[in-house]
C-alpha positions in Angstrom: -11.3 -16.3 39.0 -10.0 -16.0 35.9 -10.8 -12.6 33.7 -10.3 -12.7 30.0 -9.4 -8.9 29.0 -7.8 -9.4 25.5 -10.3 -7.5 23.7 -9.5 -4.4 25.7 -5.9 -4.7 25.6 -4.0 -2.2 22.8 -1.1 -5.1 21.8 -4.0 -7.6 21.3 -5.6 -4.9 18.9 -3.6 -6.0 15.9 -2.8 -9.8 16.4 -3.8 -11.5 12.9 -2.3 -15.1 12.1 0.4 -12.7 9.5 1.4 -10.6 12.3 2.5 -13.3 14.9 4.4 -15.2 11.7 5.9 -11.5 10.9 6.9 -11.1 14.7 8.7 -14.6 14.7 10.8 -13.6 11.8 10.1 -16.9 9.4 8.7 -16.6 6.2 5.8 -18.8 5.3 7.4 -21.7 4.3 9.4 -21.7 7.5 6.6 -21.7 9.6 5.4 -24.3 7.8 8.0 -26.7 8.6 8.2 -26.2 11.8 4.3 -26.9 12.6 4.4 -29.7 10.0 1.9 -28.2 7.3 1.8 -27.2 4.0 2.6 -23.3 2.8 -0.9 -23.3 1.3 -2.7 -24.1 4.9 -0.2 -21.3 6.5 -1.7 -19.1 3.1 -5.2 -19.7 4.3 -4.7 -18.7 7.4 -3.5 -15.7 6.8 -5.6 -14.8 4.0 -8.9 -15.6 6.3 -9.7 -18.9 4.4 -9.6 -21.2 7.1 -8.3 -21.4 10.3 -6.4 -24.2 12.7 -8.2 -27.4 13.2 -5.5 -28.7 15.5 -4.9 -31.4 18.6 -3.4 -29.8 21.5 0.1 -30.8 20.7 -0.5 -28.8 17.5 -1.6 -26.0 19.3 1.3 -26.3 22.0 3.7 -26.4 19.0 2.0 -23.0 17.6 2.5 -21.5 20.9 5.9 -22.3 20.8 6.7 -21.3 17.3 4.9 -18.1 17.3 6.6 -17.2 20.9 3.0 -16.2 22.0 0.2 -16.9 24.4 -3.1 -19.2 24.3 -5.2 -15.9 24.1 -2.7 -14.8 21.4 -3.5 -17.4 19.0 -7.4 -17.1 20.1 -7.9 -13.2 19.3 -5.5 -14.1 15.4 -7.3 -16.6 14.6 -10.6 -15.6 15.3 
């Protein structure tokens, strides 16, 4: 049985797409290169424009480059 408890949990509190790029350290065009996208789709994201429409290599690949979790990326994104 799996429990999903992010929304209660303090270090979720203050996940947003800006904050995960902030905690790896690379500025936005960094981050860009390494998931393959442009600087302006890393912009939207942050700014609440847009969010990921990824495949799940993508998404493995954001993992990775943000250093962070599945339920991470879900509560920064959404």
């Amino acid at each position: 049985a799996c429990q999903l408890q992010v929304v209660n949990d303090y270090r979720y509190s203050q996940l947003t797409p800006l904050s995960l790029r902030e905690l790896t350290g690379l500025t936005k065009a960094e981050l860009a290169a390494e998931l393959g996208l442009s600087v302006k789709t890393i912009n939207n994201w942050e700014l609440n424009r847009s969010q990921p429409k990824l495949v799940p290599s993508q998404l493995k690949q954001m993992m990775s480059v943000y250093q962070c979790t599945l339920d991470e990326l879900i509560v920064a994104f959404e």
